[in-house]
C-alpha positions as CSV (number, residue, x, y, z in Angstrom):
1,X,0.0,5.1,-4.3
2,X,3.6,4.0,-3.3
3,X,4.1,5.8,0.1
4,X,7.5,3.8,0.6
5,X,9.5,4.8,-2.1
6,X,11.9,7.8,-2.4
7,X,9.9,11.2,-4.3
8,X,9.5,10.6,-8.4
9,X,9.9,13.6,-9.9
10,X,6.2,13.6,-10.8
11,X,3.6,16.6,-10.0
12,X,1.3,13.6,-10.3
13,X,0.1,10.7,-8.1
14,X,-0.5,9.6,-4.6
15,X,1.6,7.5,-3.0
16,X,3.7,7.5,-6.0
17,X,5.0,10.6,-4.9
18,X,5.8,8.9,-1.7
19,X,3.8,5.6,-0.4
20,X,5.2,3.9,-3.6
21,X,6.5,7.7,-2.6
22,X,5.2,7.2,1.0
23,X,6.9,3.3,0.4
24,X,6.5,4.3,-3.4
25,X,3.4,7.7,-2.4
26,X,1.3,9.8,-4.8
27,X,1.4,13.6,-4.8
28,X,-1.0,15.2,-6.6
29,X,-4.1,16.2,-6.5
30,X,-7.8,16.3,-8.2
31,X,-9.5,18.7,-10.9
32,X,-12.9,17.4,-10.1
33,X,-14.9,17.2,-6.4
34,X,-17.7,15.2,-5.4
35,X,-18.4,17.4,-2.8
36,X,-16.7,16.0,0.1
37,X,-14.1,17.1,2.0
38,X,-11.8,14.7,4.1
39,X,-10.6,16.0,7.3
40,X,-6.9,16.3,8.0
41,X,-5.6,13.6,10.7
42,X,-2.8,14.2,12.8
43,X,0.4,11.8,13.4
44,X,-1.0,10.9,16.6
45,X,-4.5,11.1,16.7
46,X,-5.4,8.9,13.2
47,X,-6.5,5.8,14.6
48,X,-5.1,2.5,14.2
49,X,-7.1,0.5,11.7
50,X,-6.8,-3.2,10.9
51,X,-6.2,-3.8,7.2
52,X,-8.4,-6.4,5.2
53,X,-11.6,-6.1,4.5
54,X,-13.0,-9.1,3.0
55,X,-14.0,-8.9,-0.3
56,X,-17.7,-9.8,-1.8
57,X,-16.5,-9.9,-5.5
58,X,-12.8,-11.2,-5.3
59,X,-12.7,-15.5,-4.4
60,X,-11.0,-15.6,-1.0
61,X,-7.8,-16.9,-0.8
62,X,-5.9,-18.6,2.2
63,X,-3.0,-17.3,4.0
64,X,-1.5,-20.5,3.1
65,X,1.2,-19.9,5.8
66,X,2.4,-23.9,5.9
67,X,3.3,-23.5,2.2
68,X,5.8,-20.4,2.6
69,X,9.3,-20.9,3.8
70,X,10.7,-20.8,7.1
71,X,11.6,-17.4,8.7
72,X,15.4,-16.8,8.0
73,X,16.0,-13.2,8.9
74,X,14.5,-10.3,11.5
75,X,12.8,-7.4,10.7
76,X,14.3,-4.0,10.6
77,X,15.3,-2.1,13.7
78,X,13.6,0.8,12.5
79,X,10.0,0.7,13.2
80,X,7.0,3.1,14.7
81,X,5.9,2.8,18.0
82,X,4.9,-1.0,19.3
83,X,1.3,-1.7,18.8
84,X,-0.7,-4.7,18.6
85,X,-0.9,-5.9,14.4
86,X,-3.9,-7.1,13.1
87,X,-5.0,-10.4,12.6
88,X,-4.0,-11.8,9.0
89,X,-6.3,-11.0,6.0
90,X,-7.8,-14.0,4.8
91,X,-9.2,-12.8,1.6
92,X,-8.4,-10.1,-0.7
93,X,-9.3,-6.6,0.9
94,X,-11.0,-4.1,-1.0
95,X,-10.0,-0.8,1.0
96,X,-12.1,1.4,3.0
97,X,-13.8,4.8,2.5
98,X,-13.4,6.8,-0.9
99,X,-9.6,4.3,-1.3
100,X,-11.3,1.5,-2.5
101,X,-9.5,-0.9,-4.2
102,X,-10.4,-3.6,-6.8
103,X,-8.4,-5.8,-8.9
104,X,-7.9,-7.1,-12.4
105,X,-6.3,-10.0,-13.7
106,X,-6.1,-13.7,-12.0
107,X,-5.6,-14.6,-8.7
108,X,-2.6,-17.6,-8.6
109,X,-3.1,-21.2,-8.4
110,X,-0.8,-22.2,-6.1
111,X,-0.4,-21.9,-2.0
112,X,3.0,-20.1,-2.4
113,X,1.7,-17.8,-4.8
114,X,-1.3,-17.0,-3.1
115,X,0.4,-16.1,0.1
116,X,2.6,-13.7,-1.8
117,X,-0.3,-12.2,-3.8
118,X,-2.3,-11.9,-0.5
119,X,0.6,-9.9,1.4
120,X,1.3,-7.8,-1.7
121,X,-2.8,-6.9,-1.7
122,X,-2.5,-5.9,1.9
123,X,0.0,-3.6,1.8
124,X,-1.5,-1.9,-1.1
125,X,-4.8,-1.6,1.9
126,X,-2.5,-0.5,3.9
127,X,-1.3,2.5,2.0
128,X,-4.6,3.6,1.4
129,X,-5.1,3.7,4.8
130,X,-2.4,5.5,5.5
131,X,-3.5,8.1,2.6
132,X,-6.4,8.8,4.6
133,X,-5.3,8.6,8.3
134,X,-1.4,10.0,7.7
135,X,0.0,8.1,11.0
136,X,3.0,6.3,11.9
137,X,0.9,4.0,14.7
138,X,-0.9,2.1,12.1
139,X,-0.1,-1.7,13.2
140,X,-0.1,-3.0,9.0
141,X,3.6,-1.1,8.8
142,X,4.8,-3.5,11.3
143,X,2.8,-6.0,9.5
144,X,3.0,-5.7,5.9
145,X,6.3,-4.2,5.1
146,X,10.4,-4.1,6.3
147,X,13.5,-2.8,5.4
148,X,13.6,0.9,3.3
149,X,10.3,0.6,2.5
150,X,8.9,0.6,6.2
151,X,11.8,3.3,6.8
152,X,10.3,5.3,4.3
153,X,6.4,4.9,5.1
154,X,7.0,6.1,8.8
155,X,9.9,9.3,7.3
156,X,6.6,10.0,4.8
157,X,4.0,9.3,7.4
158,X,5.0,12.1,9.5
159,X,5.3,14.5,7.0
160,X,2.2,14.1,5.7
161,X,0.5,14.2,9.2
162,X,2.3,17.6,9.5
163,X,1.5,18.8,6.7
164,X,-2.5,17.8,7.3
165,X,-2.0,16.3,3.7
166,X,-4.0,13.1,2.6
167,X,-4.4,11.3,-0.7
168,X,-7.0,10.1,-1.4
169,X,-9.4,7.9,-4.3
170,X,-9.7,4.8,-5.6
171,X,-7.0,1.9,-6.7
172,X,-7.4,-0.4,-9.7
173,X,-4.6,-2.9,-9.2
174,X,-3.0,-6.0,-12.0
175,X,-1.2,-8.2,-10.3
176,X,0.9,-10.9,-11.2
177,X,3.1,-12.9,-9.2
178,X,6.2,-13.1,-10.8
179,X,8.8,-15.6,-9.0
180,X,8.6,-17.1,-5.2
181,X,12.0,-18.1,-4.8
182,X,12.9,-19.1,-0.9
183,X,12.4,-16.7,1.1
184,X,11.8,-14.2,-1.5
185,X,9.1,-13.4,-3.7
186,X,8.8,-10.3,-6.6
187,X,5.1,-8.8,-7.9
188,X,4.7,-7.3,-11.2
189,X,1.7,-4.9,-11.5
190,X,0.1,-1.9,-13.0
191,X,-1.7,0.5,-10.7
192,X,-4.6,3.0,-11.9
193,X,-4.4,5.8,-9.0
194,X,-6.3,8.4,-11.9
195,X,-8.9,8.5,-9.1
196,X,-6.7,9.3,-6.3
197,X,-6.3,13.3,-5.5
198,X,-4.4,15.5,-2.4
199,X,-5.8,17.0,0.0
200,X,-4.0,19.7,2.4
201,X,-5.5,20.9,5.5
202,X,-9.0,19.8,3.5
203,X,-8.2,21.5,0.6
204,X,-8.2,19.7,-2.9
205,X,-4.9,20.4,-4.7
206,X,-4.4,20.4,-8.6
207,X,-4.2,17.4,-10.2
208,X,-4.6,13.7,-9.8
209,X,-2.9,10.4,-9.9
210,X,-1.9,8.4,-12.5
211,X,-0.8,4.5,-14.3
212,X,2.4,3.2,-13.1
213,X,4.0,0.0,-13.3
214,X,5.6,-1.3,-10.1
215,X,8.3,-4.0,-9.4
216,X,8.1,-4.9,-5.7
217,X,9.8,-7.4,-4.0
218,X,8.9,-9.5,-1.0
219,X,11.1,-11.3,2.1
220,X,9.7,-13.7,4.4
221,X,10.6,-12.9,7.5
222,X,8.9,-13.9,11.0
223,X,6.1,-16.1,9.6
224,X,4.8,-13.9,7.1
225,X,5.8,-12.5,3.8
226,X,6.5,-8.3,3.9
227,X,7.2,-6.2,1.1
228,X,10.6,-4.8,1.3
229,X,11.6,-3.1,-1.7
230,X,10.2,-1.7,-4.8
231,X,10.3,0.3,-7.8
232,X,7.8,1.7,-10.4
233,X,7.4,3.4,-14.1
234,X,5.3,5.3,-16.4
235,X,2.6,2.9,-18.5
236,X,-0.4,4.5,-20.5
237,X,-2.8,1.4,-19.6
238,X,-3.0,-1.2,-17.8
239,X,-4.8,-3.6,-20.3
């Protein structure tokens, strides 16, 4: 569900079209309907929603913040209209409406890691989000990401929201915390989006999402760790 990264040349996937394809984002759609229909959202009108829902079934894990490394650089120049970010997730979140998002694997050990892992998790809620409520005035793409990969959320963001398209379904995320390194960090994972379909105008498109392995990398920048680059793969499981 990569809405960040530039267009695979996949028929399949959300965000991994474009939020991996947005950042990273998925394109396709479903083959099967549960009978509701979301309604298109506009680039303006979708409404800025915190990201972070507290999970009841994932252990909580601290921000950690006194653990990561000092700020060294500024965020990117390019960014969506000022808004007010959210307040700091706190434990894991678990996405909202039909993008629901669950994990599998182990959460880290240590303070670093967790703060890594925690940021990474967020930005996944925040592309579901935005696969919902297409916008560029959502406050987590201030908060959660930099460099190309914001560039590329708010490019994607307003075509979607012109296009009245929406992905939309759930996310099974792996996660592993591969290296935290200074001020940067990288994430290893394997994402089941086979739930996640396209919607245009309301309309179900053909096909669905699909597994992909992602390599995304992380700077800390102003206090908090953002993901700023990333790159993904076919897999055929994520055991």
């Amino acid at each position: 569900m990569y809405l960040a990264l530039p267009p695979r040349r996949r028929s399949r996937g959300v965000v991994v079209c474009t939020l991996v394809t947005f950042a990273l984002a998925a394109c396709g759609g479903g083959t099967k309907d549960d009978g509701g229909k979301p309604t298109p959202h506009s680039d303006v009108s979708a409404p800025s929603v915190p990201v972070g829902t507290a999970s009841t079934t994932v252990p909580p894990i601290s921000a950690a913040s006194s653990s990561t490394p000092p700020s060294s650089t500024s965020s990117t120049s390019t960014s969506p209209p000022p808004t007010t970010p959210p307040a700091p997730a706190t434990a894991l979140p678990t996405g909202s409406g039909k993008s629901t998002i669950s994990y599998g694997g182990t959460t880290p050990a240590s303070k670093p890691q967790q703060a890594v892992y925690l940021a990474y998790a967020n930005y996944w809620a925040l592309l579901g989000q935005l696969g919902q409520h297409p916008t560029i005035n959502n406050a987590g793409i201030l908060r959660y990401t930099t460099g190309s990969v914001r560039t590329n959320l708010i490019v994607n963001m307003r075509s979607y929201a012109s296009q009245g398209k929406q992905a939309i379904g759930p996310i099974r995320l792996r996660p592993s915390v591969m290296s935290v390194s200074g001020s940067t960090a990288s994430v290893s994972d394997c994402v089941d989006q086979r739930g996640v379909v396209t919607y245009i105008n309301g309309k179900r498109q053909a096909g669905t999402g699909d597994i992909a392995t992602y390599l995304t990398l992380l700077t800390f920048e102003d206090g908090r760790w953002l993901v700023s680059a990333a790159t993904n793969g076919a897999a055929n499981s994520c055991s």
